[in-house]
Structure formats: structure tokens, C-alpha cells
N, C-alpha and C positions, 0 to 999 in steps of 0.2 A: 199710893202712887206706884206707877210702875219702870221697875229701874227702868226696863230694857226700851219701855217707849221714851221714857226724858232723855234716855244714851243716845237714842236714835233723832228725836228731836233737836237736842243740842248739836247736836253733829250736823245738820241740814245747817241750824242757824249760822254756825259757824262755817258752812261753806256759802252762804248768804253773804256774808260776813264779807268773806273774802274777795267772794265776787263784785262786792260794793267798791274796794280798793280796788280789786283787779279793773272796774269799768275805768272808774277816776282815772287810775294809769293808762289804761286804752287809749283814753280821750289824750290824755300827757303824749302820747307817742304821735296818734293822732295829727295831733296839731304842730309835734315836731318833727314829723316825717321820718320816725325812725323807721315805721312798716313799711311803709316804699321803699326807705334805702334798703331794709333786709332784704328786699323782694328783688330789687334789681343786681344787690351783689350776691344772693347768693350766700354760703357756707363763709359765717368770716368772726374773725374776732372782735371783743367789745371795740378795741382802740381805731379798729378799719371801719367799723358802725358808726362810730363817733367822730373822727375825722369828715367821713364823706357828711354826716349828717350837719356836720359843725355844731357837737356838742361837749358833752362836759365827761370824758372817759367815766369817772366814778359814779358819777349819777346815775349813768345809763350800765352802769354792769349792776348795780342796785335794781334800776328797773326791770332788766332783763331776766335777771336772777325771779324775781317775783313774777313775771308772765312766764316763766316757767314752769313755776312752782305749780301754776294755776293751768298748764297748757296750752297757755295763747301762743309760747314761741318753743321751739324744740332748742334743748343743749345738748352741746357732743363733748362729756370731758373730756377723749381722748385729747383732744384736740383744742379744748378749751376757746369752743366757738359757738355763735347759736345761728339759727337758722328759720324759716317759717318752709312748714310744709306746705303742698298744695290748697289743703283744706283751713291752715292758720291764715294764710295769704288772703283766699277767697272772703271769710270774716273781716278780716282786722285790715287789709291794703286795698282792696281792688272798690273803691270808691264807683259809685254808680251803678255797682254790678247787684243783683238783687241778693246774691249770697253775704254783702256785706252789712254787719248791724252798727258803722260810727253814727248812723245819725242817729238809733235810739239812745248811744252813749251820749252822743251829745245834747241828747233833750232832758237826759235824766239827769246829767252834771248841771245843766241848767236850773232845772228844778231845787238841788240841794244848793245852790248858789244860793236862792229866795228862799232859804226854808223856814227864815220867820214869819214870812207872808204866808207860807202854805202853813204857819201852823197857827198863827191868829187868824185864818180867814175858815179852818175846820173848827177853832173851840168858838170863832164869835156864831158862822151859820151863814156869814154872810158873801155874799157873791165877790169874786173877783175877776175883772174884766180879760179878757186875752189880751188886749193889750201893754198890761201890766206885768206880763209876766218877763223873765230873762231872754234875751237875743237870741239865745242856745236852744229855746223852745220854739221859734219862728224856723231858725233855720233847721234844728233838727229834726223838728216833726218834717220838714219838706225833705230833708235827706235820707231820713226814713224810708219815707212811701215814694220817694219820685222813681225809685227801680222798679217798687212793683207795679207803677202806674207803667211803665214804659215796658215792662214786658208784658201787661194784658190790655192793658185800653183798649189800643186798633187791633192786635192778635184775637181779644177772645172776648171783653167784656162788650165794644160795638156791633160786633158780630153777631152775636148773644141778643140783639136786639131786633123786634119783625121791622125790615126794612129800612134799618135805620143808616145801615152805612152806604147805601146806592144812596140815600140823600144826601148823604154829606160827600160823596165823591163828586156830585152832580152839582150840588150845593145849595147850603142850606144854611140859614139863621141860629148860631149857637151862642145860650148864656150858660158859662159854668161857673155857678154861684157860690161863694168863699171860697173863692180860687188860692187862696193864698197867695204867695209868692209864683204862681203860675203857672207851675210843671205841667197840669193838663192843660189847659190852656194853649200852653205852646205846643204840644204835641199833635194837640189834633189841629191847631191850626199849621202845621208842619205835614201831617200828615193827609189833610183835604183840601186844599190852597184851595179849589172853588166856594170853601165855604169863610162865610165872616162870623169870628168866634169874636164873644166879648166875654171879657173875664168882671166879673166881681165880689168887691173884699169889703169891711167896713174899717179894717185895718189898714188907714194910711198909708205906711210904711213900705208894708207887705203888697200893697199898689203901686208904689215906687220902684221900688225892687223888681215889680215881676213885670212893670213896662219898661223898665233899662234893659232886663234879657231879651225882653221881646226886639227892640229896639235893634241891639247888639248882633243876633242874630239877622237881621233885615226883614222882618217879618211883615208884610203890610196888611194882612186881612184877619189883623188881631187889633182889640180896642185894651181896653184895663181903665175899669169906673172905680173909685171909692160909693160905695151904696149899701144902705143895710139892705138884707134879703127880700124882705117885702115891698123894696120902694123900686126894685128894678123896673125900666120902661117897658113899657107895651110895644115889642117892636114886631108882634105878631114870632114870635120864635119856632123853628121847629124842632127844633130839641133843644131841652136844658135837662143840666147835671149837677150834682152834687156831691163832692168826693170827700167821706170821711167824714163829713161837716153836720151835719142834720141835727144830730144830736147832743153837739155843742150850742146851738141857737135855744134861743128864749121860747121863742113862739114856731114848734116846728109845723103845729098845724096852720097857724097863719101863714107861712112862708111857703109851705107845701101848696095852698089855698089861692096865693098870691100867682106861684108857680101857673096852676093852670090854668089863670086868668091871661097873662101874660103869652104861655098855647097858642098855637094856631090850635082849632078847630081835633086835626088827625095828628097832632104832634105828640113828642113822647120825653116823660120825665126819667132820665137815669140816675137812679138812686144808689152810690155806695157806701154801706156803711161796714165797719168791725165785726167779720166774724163771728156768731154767737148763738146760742140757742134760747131756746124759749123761758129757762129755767135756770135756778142758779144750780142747781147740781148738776147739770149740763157744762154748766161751767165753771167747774170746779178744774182746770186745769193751769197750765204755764200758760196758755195764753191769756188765759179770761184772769189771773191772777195780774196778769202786767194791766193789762187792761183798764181793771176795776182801779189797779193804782193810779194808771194817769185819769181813769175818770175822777177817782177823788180828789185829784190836786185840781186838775187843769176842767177837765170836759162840766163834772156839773157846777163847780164854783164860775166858767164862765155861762152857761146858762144863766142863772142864778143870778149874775151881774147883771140881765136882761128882761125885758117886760115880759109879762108871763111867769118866765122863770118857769118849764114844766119840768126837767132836768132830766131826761130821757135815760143818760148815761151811755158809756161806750159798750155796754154789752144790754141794747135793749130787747133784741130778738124780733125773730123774721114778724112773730103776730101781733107786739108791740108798735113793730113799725107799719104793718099793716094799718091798723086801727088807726094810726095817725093818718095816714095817707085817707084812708075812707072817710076820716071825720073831714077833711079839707077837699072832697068831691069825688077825689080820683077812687071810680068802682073798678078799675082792670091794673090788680097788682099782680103779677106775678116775678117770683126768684126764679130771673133766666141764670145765671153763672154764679160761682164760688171759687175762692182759692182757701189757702188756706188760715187768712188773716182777712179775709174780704168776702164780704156777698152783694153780689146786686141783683137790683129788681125792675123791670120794667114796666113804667106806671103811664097810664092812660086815664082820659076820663071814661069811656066805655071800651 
């Protein structure tokens, strides 16, 4: 053995470690608004944090002390105050903004919520539905991606597409398929009012939810179905989408299949999925490492809970997903855009 890699080792684990408590408490502040209040007062003491916050002084000098420790929140002994700088702010307060990571905290505190489920559902082999999983995983996962959907969708990933957004200014028939809770959905129907988007989910819930926002906002040339993917109507569509999703479904070649049945004729599939390459040592990094985690709890256990069951996983890669898409018809795949958590593809039948 060698000392100096287990030194080194250890040492990772245990800032692993920390950062596990550290999310925990994120999410603790999170949801008690202490990062907001830092944010709006400014340089201030535990007791002035806890007053405006209406919290419990000791708790939160405990808290604080440890997101310090960790440097989520800046301390100034002189002065015996803490503070958030620009770039703590931007993570940990400014909700919505794409620099902020609460919703991956909150999908992951989710997850160890159920972690007896995620751990009978890895030693039994057997599928677990998305349904089934914690509250914190429906909303999180949308509070996650709905920044980076709202700063590329209409900027660069539509665009990204041959001619796809003059039809939807003009207007045109869109299905965005496990829409979830409906972030794309509302956007582009926000953002093309000539055209009529229908969203579909096969989770209930997450249909309820994303037609009360729609609702709420007065949106009227948006629909929200409960449907599994392949049973969507024929409403002659000219574009449908898929965000994120592909690779959580059972049968992606059937639903891909279904997809361009469903086509008009010159219409076009937007396909996004995770970031990835072709290879696992391609992805050997921080990203493809979170990745392959939530694919092992969430993405192929629900697969798996599904007919087919081919369990693709979050990190299947541009020629994986090729290959699917070609088995279910579509000959003209090409990766128009990338970010750096996202790639999509432009899929046609010729």
C-alpha cells in the first residue's frame, strides 16, 4: 500500500464527507431563508440573521460556523459577522439564476430521505418507478435544469435547429414529451404564443402541477395530458422535444418510433440529453461522476420499472443515442448545440 495515495485518498473522502453535511445544511438554510436574508442584509451578525430570518440565534451561529468552514458563507472575526460574497450569493441565494445549485441539493437530500428504497431496489436488481420516489426529487430535478432550460432553449438550443424557430414564431404544433412539472413547456409557449404546445408526463402529479403554473400565469395555447410516451395523439405535430428524459424511459426506441410517427411528414425531433461521451473514460470526471450517481438511484431503476427496460443511463453518449434514434427510423441525426451539462441533437426522418 502506499502511504501517500490512502493520505491522499482519505483526504478527498473526507472532504466528500463534509460536503455531504455541508449540502444537508444548504438545503437547511435553503428552505429557512437564511441565504436570502444574508443577501439582502449585507455584513451582519448571527443575532441580526436570526432575528430578520425568525430563527433560533444558536442554531444558526452553528450553522454558519460550519458553511464557513466549508466556504459557502465568508466570516469576519474582526467583527464577529458573516456575510456571502458575490460568487456564495450567486450558488447558495439567487434561485432561478443558472449559477445557483439548490435544486441539485434538494434532489440529493431527497434521495437520502428514501435511502432504504435506493438500497433494496440496487441489492434486489429490481426497477423503481419515478413515481415512487421523494417530493424533493420531482421538484428538484425541475429546479435544477429549469435555469439552464431558460437560459438556452429560445437563445441557442431552438436556434440550433434548420428552421425550426420561424415555425414556431409563425406557428406551429408542439409535443414536449415528459415534460414534467412543465418548465419547457411554459417557456416556449411564453415565448411563441402563435404556436399550441402540449406538454406530456405519465406522472400525475407532475401534470397537476405544471397545469396550475400554466393556469396561473394565463397562458392559453398550452394543453398538459397525463400519457405514457408512446401513446401520445397523432396530432400531425411539427416539432416535438424531449428534455433530459430519453433515457429514463423503458422503451426509448419505441417512444423515439412513436415520436416520428406522430411527425408531420418535414417535422423535427429535439432531442436533450446529459452531457457525455462516448466512453467511460471520457467520463471519468465531476460531472459524469454525479451523473452516473443519480443514474444509479433514479434514471435506470426507473427505466427498469418500465416495459423494455433497456436502461440507457444518464451518461449514454452522442453514438448510443444515435443508434437508438436510427433503430426507431430517424436517418438524419445530427448534434447541433452543447452546453456544458447538455447536448442536443436534431433528428429528422431523412
Amino acid at each position: 500500500m502506499d502511504a501517500e495515495k490512502l493520505s491522499q485518498l482519505t483526504q478527498k473522502v473526507i472532504g466528500d464527507a463534509a460536503g455531504a453535511v455541508g449540502l444537508l445544511l444548504a438545503y437547511i438554510g435553503d428552505q429557512s431563508k437564511v441565504y436570502t436574508t444574508m443577501d439582502e442584509l449585507g455584513s451582519s451578525t448571527v443575532k441580526e440573521i436570526a432575528d430578520k430570518a425568525g430563527l433560533d440565534e444558536r442554531y444558526l451561529r452553528e450553522f454558519l460556523s460550519s458553511n464557513a468552514a466549508n466556504g459557502y458563507v465568508t466570516y469576519e472575526p474582526a467583527e464577529d459577522k458573516f456575510s456571502l460574497s458575490p460568487e456564495q450569493a450567486a450558488v447558495f441565494a439567487k434561485d432561478g439564476e443558472p449559477t445557483c445549485l439548490q435544486g441539485y441539493f434538494q434532489a440529493i437530500v431527497g434521495q437520502y430521505a428514501e435511502h432504504e428504497k435506493a438500497v433494496e431496489t440496487f441489492q434486489s436488481g429490481k426497477g423503481r418507478p419515478w413515481g415512487e420516489h421523494h417530493l424533493c426529487c420531482f421538484c428538484g430535478t425541475d429546479r435544477f435544469f429549469r435555469p439552464g432550460y431558460v437560459g438556452n432553449l429560445v437563445s441557442n438550443w431552438i436556434p440550433s435547429l434548420s428552421g425550426v424557430e420561424d415555425q414556431l414564431k409563425a406557428g406551429a404544433k408542439v409535443a414536449d414529451i415528459g415534460c414534467g412539472l412543465g418548465s419547457t413547456t411554459i417557456i416556449m409557449a411564453q415565448t411563441y404564443p402563435n404556436s399550441t404546445i402540449h406538454g406530456y408526463d405519465f406522472h400525475g402529479p407532475s401534470i397537476e402541477e405544471a397545469s396550475a403554473r400554466a393556469k396561473e400565469l394565463g397562458l392559453t395555447n398550452i394543453e398538459f395530458h397525463v400519457s405514457d410516451a408512446r401513446e401520445i395523439p397523432d396530432n400531425g405535430y411539427d416539432f416535438a422535444c424531449i428534455f433530459d428524459a430519453l433515457h429514463d424511459m423503458g422503451d426509448p426506441v419505441g417512444v423515439a418510433n412513436h415520436i416520428k410517427n406522430v411527425l408531420s411528414d418535414d417535422g423535427t425531433f429535439m432531442l436533450v440529453e446529459p452531457a457525455a461521451a462516448d466512453n467511460l473514460e471520457g467520463n471519468l470526471n465531476t460531472f459524469g461522476g454525479l451523473a452516473y450517481g443519480f443514474s444509479t438511484i433514479v434514471c435506470v431503476p426507473t427505466s427498469r420499472a418500465q416495459d423494455v427496460g433497456l436502461c440507457l443511463g444518464a451518461q449514454a453518449g452522442p453514438k448510443r443515442l444515435t443508434d437508438v434514434l436510427n433503430s426507431a427510423g430517424f436517418h438524419h441525426v445530427r448534434e447541433s448545440a452543447r452546453t456544458g451539462t447538455n447536448m442536443v441533437f436534431e433528428v429528422k426522418q431523412a
